[in-house]
C-alpha positions as CSV (number, residue, x, y, z in Angstrom):
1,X,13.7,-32.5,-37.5
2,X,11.6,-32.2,-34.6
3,X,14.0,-33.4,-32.0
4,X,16.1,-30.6,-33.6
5,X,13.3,-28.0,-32.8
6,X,12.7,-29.4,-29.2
7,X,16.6,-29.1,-28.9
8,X,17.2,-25.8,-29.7
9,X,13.5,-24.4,-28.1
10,X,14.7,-26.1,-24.9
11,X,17.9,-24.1,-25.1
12,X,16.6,-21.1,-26.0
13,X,13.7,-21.3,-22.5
14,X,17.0,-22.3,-20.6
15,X,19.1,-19.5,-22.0
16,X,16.3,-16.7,-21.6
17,X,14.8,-17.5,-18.6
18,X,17.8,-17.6,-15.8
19,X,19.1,-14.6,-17.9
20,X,16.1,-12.5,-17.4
21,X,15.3,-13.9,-13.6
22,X,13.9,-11.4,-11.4
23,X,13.7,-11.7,-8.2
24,X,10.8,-11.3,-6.0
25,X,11.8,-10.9,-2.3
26,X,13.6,-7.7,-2.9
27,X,13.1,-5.8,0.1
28,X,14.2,-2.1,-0.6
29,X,16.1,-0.3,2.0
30,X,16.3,2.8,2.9
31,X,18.9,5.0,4.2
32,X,17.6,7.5,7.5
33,X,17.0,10.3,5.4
34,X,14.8,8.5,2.9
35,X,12.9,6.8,5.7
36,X,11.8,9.6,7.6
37,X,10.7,11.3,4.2
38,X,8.3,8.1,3.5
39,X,7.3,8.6,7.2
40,X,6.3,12.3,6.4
41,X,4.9,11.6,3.1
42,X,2.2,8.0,4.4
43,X,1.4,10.4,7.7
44,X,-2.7,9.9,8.0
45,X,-3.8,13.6,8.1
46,X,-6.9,14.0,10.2
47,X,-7.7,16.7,13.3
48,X,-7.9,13.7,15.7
49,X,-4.7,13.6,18.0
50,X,-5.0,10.4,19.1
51,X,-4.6,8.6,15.6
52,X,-1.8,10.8,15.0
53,X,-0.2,9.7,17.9
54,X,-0.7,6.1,17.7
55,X,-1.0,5.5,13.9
56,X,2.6,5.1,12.1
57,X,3.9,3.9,8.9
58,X,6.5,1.0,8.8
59,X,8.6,-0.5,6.4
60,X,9.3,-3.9,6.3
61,X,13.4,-3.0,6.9
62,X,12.2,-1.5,10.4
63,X,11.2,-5.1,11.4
64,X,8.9,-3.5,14.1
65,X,7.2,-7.3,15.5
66,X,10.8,-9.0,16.0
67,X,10.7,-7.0,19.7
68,X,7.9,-9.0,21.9
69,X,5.8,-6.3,23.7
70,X,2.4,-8.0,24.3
71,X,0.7,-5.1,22.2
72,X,-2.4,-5.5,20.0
73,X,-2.1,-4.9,16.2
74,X,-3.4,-4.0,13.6
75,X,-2.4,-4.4,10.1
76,X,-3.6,-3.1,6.7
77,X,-1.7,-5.2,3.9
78,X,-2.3,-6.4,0.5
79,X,-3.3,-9.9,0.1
80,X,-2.4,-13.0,-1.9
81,X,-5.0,-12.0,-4.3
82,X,-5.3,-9.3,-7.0
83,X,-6.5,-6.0,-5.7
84,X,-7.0,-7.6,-2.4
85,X,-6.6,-5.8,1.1
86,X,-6.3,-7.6,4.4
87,X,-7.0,-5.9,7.7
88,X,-5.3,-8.3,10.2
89,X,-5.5,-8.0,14.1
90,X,-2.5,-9.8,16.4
91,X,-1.6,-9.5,19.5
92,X,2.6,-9.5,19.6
93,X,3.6,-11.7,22.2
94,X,5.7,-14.1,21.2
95,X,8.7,-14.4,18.4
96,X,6.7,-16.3,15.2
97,X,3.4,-14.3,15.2
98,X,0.0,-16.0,13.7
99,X,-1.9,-12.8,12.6
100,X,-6.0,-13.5,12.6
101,X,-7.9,-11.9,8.9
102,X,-10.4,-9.8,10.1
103,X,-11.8,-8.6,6.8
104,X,-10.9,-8.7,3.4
105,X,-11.8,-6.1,0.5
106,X,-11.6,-5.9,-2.7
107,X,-11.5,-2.2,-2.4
108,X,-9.9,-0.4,0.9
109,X,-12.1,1.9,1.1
110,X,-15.2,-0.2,1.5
């Protein structure tokens, strides 16, 4: 009986789990329209020119660091961990980037 129960238990985690798989590396794309509108809507909104100017938001379809440009960076991403924010600095001058944690917060406003 219990070889029977394993059986049909291991057929039914086989059966439900590659029929709900979800995958994880779904990178959404955007058509141009769409794009600019996420552009407009993640624009910082201060009085100071200069971060307007220099301050952008990408999407990860834009693949902005594939182009070497010797530029510094700085990049605000969530981390590996729950309600973790990385601020990362890197300086874009070759093709496989290493990006150097600066700081890490639980909050991103801290």
């Amino acid at each position: 009986m219990k070889k029977w129960l394993s059986f049909l238990g291991a057929i039914t985690l086989l059966g439900t789990s590659t029929a709900s798989l979800v995958a994880c590396n779904n990178i959404p794309q955007y058509n141009e329209e769409e794009l600019q509108q996420l552009k407009k809507e993640n624009q910082i909104c201060t009085n100071c020119q200069e971060i307007k100017e220099n301050l952008e938001w990408i999407c990860p379809q834009e693949q902005p660091f594939n182009q070497v440009d010797n530029k510094w960076y700085y990049v605000v991403c969530p981390g590996n961990e729950n309600d973790v924010w990385e601020i990362a600095k890197f300086k874009n001058d070759f093709k496989d980037n290493k990006f150097k944690v600066i700081k890490k917060n639980k909050k991103w406003w801290t």
